[in-house]
Phi, psi and omega in degrees: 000134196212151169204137184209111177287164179192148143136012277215157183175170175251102172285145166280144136333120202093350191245204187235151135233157161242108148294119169227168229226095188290140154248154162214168163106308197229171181273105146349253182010286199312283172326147154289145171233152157199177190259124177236158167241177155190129176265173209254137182095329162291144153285170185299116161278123179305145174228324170188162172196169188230134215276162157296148183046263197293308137159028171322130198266157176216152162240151167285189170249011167262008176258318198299159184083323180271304183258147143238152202255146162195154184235178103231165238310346197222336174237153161259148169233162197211080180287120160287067169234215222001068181314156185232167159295329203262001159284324183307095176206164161307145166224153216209127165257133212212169189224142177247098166302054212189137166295325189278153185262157168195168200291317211271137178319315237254353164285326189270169191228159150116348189324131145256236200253318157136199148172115202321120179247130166217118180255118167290151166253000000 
């Protein structure tokens, strides 16, 4: 099981990125997947995730309104906008072997290496 976020960048405030998330090892689909974020000295924050089969979407709520999570067969995505500075960490993609989604890092499986969101003001 691999999971390797990519798409990562330096944005002004206000603007987008899209993340996205290669899987192997297991059926995309099936699984909850979600998005952590995590800055140096913090711990990793749940940011979002999308439940297995029907695809129910979640937010932190320091997120709601700006990203969205969606997948289809082969990637997960983590559309970004209006970015704030207080958006900037490694974002990090994960696999939940359980249809249902959750907060804590320590369900998931699957870490690959991150990739660096960095928002200027």
């Amino acid at each position: 099981v691999q999971l390797q976020a990519s798409g990562g960048g330096l944005v002004q405030a206000g603007g987008s990125l899209r993340l996205s998330c290669a899987a192997s090892g297991f059926t995309l689909g099936r699984y909850a997947t979600g998005w952590f974020r995590q800055v140096p000295g913090k711990e990793r924050e749940w940011v979002s995730c999308i439940n297995g089969g029907v695809g129910r979407t979640y937010y932190s709520d320091s997120v709601k309104g700006r990203f969205t999570i969606s997948r289809d067969n082969a990637k997960l995505y983590l559309q970004m906008n209006s970015l704030k500075p207080e958006d900037t960490a490694v974002y990090y993609c994960a696999v939940r072997f359980t249809a249902g989604c959750g907060t804590q890092p320590g369900l998931y499986r699957g870490w690959g290496q991150g990739t660096q969101v960095t928002v200027s003001s």
